[in-house]
DODO-546908 format. One line per field, with one value per residue (C-alpha): x, y, z; residue in one letter; residue number from 1. Coordinates in steps of 0.25 Angstrom, whole numbers. Layout:
# residues N
u c(X, ...)
v c(Y, ...)
w c(Z, ...)
residuo c(A, ...)
num c(NUM, ...)
//
This chain:
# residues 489
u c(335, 344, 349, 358, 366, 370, 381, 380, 385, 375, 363, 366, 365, 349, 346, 350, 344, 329, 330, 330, 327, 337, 324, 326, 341, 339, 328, 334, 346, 338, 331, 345, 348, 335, 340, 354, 357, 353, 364, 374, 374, 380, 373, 374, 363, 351, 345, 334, 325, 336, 341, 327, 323, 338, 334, 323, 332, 343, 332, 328, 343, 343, 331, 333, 348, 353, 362, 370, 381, 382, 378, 366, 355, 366, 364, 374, 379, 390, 399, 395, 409, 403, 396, 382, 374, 363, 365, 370, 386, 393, 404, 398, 403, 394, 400, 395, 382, 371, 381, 374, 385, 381, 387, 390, 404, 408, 408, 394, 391, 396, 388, 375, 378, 379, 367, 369, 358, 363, 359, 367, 378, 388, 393, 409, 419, 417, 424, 430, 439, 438, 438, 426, 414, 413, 417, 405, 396, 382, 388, 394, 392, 393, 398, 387, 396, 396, 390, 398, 410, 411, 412, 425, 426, 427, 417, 411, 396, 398, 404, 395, 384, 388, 390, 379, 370, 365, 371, 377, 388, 395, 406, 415, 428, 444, 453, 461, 453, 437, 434, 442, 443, 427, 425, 434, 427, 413, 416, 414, 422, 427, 437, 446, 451, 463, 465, 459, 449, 435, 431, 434, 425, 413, 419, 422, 437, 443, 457, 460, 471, 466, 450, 444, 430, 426, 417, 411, 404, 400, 411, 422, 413, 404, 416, 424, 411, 406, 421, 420, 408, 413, 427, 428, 440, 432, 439, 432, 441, 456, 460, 451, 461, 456, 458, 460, 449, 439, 435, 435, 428, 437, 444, 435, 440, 441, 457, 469, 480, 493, 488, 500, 494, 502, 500, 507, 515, 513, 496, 496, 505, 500, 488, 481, 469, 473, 459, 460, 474, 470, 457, 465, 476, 465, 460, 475, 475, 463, 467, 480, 474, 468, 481, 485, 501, 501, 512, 519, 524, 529, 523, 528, 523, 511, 515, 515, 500, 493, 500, 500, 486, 480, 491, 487, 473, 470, 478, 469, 456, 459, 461, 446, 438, 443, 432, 420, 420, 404, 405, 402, 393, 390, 390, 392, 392, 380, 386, 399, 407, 414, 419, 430, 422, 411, 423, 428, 414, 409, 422, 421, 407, 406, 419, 420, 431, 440, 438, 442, 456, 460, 457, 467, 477, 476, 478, 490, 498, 495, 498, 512, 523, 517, 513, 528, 528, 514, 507, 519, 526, 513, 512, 524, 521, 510, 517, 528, 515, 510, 525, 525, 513, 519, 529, 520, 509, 522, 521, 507, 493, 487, 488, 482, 479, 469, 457, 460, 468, 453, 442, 430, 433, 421, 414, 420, 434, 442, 436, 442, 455, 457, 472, 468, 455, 468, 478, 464, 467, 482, 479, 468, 476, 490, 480, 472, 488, 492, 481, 476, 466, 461, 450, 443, 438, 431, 439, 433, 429, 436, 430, 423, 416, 420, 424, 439, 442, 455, 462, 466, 475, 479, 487, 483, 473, 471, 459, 456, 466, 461, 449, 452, 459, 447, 435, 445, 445, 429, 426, 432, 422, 408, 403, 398, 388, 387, 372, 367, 368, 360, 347, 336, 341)
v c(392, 391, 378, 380, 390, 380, 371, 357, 355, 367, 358, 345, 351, 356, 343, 336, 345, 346, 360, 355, 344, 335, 339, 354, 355, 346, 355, 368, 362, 359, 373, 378, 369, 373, 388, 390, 377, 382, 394, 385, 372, 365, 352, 340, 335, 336, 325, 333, 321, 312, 321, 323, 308, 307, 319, 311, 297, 308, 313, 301, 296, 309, 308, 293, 296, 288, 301, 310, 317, 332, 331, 322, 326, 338, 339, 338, 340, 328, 333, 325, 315, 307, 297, 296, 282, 284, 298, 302, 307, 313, 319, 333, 324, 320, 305, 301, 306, 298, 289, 285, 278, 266, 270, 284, 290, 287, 302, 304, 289, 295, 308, 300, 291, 304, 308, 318, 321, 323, 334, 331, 331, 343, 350, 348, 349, 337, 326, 336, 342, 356, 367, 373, 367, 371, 356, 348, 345, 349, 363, 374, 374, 390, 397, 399, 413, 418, 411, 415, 409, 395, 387, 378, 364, 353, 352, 365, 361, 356, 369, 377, 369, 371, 387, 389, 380, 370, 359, 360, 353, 345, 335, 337, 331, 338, 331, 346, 355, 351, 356, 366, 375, 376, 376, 390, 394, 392, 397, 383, 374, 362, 351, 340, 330, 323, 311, 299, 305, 304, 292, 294, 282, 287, 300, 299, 299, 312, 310, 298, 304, 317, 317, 317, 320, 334, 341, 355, 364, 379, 376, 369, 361, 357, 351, 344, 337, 333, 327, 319, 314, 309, 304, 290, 279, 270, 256, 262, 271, 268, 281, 283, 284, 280, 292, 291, 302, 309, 319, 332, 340, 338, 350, 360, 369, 385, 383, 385, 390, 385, 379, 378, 383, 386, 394, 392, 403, 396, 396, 411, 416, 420, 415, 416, 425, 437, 438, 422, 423, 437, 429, 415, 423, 430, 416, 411, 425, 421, 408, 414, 422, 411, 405, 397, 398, 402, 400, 403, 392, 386, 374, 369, 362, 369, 372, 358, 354, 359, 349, 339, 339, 338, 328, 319, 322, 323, 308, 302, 309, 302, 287, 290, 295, 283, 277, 285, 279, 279, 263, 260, 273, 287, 295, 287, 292, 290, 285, 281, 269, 259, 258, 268, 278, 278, 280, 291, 298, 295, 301, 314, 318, 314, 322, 336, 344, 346, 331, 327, 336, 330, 316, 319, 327, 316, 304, 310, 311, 298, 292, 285, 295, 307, 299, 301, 314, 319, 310, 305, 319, 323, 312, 317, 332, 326, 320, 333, 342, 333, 333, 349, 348, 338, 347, 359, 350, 348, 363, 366, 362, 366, 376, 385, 388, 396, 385, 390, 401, 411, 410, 406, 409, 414, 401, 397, 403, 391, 382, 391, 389, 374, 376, 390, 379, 370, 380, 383, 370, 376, 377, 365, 352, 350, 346, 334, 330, 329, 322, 334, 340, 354, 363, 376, 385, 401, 411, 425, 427, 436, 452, 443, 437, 424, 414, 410, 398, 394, 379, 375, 362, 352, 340, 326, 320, 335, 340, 344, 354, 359, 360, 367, 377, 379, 379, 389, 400, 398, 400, 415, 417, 410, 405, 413, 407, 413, 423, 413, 403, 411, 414, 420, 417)
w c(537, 523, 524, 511, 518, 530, 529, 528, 544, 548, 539, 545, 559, 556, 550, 564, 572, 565, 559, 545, 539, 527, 517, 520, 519, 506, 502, 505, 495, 483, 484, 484, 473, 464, 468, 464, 455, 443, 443, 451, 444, 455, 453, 441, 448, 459, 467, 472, 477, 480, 490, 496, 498, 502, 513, 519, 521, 528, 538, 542, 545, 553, 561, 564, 569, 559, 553, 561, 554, 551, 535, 538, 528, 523, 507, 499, 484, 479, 466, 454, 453, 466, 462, 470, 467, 458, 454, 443, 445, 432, 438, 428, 416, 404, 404, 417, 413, 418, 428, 442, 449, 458, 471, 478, 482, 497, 499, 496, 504, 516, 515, 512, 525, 532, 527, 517, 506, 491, 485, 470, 462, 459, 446, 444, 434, 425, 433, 441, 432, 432, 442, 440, 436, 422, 416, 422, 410, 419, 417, 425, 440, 445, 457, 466, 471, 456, 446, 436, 442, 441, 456, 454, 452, 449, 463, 459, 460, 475, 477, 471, 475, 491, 488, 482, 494, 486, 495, 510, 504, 493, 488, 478, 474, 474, 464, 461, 470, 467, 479, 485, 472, 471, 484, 485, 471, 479, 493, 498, 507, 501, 505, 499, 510, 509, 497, 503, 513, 504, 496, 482, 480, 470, 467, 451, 449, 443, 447, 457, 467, 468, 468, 482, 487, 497, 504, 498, 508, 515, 527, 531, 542, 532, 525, 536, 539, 525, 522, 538, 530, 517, 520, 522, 520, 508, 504, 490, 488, 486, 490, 502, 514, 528, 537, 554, 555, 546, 555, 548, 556, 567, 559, 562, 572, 570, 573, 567, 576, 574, 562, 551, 538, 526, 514, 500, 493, 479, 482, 484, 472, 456, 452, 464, 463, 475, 479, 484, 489, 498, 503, 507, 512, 521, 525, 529, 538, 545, 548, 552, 562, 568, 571, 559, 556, 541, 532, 518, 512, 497, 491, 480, 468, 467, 453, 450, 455, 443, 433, 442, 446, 433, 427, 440, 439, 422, 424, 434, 425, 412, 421, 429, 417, 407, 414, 408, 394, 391, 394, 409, 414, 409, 396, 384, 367, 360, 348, 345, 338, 346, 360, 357, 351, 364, 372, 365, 362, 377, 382, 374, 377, 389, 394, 396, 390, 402, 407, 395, 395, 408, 403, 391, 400, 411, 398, 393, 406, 407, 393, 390, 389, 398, 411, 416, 410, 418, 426, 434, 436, 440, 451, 454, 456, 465, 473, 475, 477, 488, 495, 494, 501, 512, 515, 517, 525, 536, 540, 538, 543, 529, 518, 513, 497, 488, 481, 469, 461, 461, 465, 454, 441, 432, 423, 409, 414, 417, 407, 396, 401, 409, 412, 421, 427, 429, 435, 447, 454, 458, 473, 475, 467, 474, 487, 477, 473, 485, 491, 503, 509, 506, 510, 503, 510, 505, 511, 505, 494, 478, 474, 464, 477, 474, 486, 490, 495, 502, 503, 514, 510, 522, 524, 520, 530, 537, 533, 548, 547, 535, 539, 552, 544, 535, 547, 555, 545, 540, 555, 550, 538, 537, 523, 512, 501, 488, 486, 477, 488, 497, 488, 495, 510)
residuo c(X, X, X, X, X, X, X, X, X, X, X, X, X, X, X, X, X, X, X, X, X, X, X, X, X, X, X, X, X, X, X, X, X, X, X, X, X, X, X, X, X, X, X, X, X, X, X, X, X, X, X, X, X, X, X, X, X, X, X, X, X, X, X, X, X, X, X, X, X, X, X, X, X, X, X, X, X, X, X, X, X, X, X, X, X, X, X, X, X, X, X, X, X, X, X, X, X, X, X, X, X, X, X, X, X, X, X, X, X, X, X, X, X, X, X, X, X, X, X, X, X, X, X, X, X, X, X, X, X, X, X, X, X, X, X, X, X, X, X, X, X, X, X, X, X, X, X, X, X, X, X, X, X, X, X, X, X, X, X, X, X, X, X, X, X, X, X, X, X, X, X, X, X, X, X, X, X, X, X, X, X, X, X, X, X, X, X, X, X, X, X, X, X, X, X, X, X, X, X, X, X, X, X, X, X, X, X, X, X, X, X, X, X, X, X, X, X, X, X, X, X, X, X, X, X, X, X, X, X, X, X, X, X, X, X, X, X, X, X, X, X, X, X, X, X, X, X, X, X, X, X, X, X, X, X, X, X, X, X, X, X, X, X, X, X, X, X, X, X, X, X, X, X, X, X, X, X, X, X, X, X, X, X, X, X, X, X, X, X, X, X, X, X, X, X, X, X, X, X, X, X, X, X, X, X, X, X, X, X, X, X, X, X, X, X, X, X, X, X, X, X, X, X, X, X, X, X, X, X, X, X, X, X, X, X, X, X, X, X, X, X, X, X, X, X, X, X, X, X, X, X, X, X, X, X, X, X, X, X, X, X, X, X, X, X, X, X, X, X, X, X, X, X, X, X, X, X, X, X, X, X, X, X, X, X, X, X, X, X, X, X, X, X, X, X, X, X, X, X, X, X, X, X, X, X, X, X, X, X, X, X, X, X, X, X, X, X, X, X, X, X, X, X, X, X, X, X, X, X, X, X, X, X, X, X, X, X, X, X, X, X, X, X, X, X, X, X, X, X, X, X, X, X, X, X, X, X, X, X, X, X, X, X, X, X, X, X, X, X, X, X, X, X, X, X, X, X, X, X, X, X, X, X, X, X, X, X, X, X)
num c(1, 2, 3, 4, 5, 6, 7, 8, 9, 10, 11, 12, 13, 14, 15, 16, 17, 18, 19, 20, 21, 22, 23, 24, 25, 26, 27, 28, 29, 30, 31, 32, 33, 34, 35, 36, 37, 38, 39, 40, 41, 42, 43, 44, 45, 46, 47, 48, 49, 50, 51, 52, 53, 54, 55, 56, 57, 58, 59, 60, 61, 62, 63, 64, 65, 66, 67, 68, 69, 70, 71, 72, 73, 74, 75, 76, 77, 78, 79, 80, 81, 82, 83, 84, 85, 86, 87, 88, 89, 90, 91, 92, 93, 94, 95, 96, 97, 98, 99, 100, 101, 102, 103, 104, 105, 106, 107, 108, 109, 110, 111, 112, 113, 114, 115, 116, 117, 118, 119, 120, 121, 122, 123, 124, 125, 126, 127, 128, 129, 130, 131, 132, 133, 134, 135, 136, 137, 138, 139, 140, 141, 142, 143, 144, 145, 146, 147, 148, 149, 150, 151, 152, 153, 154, 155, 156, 157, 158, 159, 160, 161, 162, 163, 164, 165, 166, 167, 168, 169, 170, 171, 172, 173, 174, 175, 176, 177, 178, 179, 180, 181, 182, 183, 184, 185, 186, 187, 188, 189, 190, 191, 192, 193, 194, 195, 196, 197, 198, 199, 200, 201, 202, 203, 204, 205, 206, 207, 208, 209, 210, 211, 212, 213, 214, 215, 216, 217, 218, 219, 220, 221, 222, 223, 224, 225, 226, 227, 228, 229, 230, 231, 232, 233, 234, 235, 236, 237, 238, 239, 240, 241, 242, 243, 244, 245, 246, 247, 248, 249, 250, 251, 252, 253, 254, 255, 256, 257, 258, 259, 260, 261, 262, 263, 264, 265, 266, 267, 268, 269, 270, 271, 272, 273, 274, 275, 276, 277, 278, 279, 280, 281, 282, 283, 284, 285, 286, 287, 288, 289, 290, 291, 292, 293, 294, 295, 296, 297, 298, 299, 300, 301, 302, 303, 304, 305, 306, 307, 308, 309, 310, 311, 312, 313, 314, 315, 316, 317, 318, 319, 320, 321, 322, 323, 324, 325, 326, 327, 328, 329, 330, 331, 332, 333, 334, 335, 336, 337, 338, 339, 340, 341, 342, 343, 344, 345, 346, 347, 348, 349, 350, 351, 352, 353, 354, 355, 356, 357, 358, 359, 360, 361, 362, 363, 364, 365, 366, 367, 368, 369, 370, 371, 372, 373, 374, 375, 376, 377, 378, 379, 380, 381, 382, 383, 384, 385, 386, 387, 388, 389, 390, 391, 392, 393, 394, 395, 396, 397, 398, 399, 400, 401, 402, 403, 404, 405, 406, 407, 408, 409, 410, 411, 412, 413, 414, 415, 416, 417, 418, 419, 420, 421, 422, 423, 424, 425, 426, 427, 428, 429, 430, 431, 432, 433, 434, 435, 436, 437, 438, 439, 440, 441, 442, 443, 444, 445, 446, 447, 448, 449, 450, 451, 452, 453, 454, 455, 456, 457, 458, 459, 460, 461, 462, 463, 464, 465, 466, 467, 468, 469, 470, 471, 472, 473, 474, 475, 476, 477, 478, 479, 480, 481, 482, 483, 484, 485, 486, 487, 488, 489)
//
């Protein structure tokens, strides 16, 4: 029995009924770990022995009744931007070396009350900036498909780490398309709910309004049940919304007919790589057959999200990171002169060089003179993308757009040229900006063998729908790990 190729659902269920134990599906993870990691690099950090004292407390709960729910005793990776009480959390940054926050985000709370076992913390983009995982100051994390390529970002150690069966399933964060765009990259399924629906309450801050917390795993079941698990309205968190219902998996249902789904011109034009546009179109065929009503339709704007995003988001950047100054927690110069000089010599070693370009493009926009210039108009512009939007949620059920604009682009490519890095997010932002829910789903895979993934974008507070959409076509086509995932089996 290969434990690492079961989803976390499929896990869960042997756990309950006695065919294996928490200590063997923890077991079987940290072989797979000890097997692949070194090639992969998904992981920062391993808690080996905390995950197998945490596997006997889960047992117990199990065997005494006390825990029920489908991830109980399910192992689990956490991206390195969510703070976990006692273990070090860095977010893949050299100035929160050393920081062991005090308290745990209300994500990872409700997956520990449901019984789920850590396993560590994931590689990222330092402080999630970046899309592929090449900014973290641990090192490169690699695609588990082709190591060579890089797995995306800024969630790419979840991603990979999922693909390459070293966890049933992980957390990341979407603040531009963190999960979607490395889940396509990794053949995974990821999903960003709607603004509002998990706590942002321990996740460390990238860029305020658009930032939010998802699931990462094999198939769209495993994610519908892990996000009914972590979503939670919390007084913490200013921006948590109390929702009517968090059932999820209520959406899981092999049935599409009479669905409106629309599909944007201005997604499928130049730029677009024509082996992901003839896979995602194949997709939209398939869920066509099944009885979805497809559409053509123009949204505009979507020149507009790019400038926008990274205004909005470099603005909110600069604001979150002042806090990291060497005084309070973390990193600090060895030697310097003054409080200024600490400040200024902390601050420039301990920040990576694309962290510290959208610090400075996110200062600017906001200094006297430019913040009408930029940061408003891009407000603005947000608020019109968000209006397009609108209008084409009043005809369709969801919409359907590429992850990204290829699929995995070879390691070292996109750091040589950060405005091409930029210009990968066109398909995944708009849905941060306007608050959204969206879903990634792979759909086939390039001649390089690569995977394709497809976005399927919905309404605010209509992730069933998306999800529906998502769980109908991968009833079609069942999940693919990459060889080195596989090992020896």
């Amino acid at each position: 029995m290969d434990i690492t190729s079961m989803t976390a659902v499929e896990i869960g269920k042997k756990i309950k009924a006695k065919e294996i134990t928490v200590a063997d599906a923890v077991e079987a993870a940290i072989a797979q770990i000890e097997r692949v990691e070194e090639n992969v690099h998904s992981f920062v950090r391993i808690d080996k022995e905390g995950a197998r004292k945490r596997a006997e407390e889960v047992q117990k709960m199990i065997n005494d009744g006390t825990l029920t729910g489908p991830l109980a005793g399910v192992p689990v990776a956490i991206k390195d931007n969510l703070c976990t009480k006692g273990v070090e959390t860095t977010c893949s940054s050299k100035i929160l070396e050393g920081f062991k926050p005090t308290f745990t985000a209300e994500a990872v709370v409700n997956l520990e009350k449901a019984g789920a076992v850590i396993l560590g913390k994931t590689n990222m983009d330092e402080f999630a900036m970046g899309s592929t995982t090449e900014t973290s100051y641990y090192g490169e994390t690699k695609n588990p498909w082709n190591l060579e390529h890089v797995p995306g970002g800024s969630s790419g150690g979840s991603c990979a780490a999922v693909a390459a069966g070293e966890c049933a399933y992980a957390l990341g964060s979407d603040t531009g398309g963190s999960i979607r765009q490395p889940s396509s990259f990794c053949g995974v399924v990821g999903i960003k709910p709607t603004y509002g629906t998990v706590s942002r309450y321990g996740l460390i801050a990238y860029g305020s309004s658009l930032d939010q917390i998802g699931p990462i795993a094999k198939d769209v079941t495993d994610c519908a049940t892990i996000l009914e698990t972590i979503a939670s309205h919390d007084s913490k968190d200013s921006t948590s919304i109390a929702r009517e219902s968090y059932d999820f998996t209520e959406g899981l249902v092999a049935e599409v007919k009479g669905m409106k789904i629309g599909v944007p011109r201005d997604y499928f034009t130049e730029g677009l790589d024509p082996e992901v546009k003839e896979q995602i179109l194949k997709a939209v065929k398939v869920l066509e057959e099944k009885g979805a009503v497809v559409e053509e339709f123009d949204l505009s704007l979507v020149q507009y999200a790019i400038p926008a995003y990274y205004v909005i988001a470099s603005a909110e950047a600069s604001s979150n990171l002042s806090r990291f100054d060497g005084v309070k927690y973390g990193y600090r110069t060895s030697e310097y002169e003054g409080l200024h000089n600490m400040y200024k010599k902390t601050r420039s070693e301990g920040f990576g060089p694309e962290v510290k370009r959208r610090i400075m493009l996110g200062s600017f926009v906001l200094s006297s003179g430019y913040y009408d210039a930029y940061y408003l108009k891009a407000l603005r512009t947000k608020a019109l993308i968000k209006k397009a939007f609108d209008k084409a949620f009043a005809s369709y059920d969801a919409i359907i757009a590429p992850a990204a604009p290829t699929t995995a682009p070879k390691l070292g490519e996109s750091l040589s040229d950060p405005l091409k890095m930029y210009l990968g997010d066109i398909y995944t932002i708009a849905v941060n900006l306007a608050g959204f829910p969206g879903i990634t789903i792979p759909v086939g895979k390039d001649s390089k063998g690569l995977p394709v993934g497809m976005q399927i974008i919905g309404d605010c507070f209509q992730e069933k729908k998306i999800i529906r959409a998502a769980y109908t076509f991968e009833q079609t086509k069942s999940y693919e790990a990459p060889e080195l995932a596989k090992g020896d089996r």
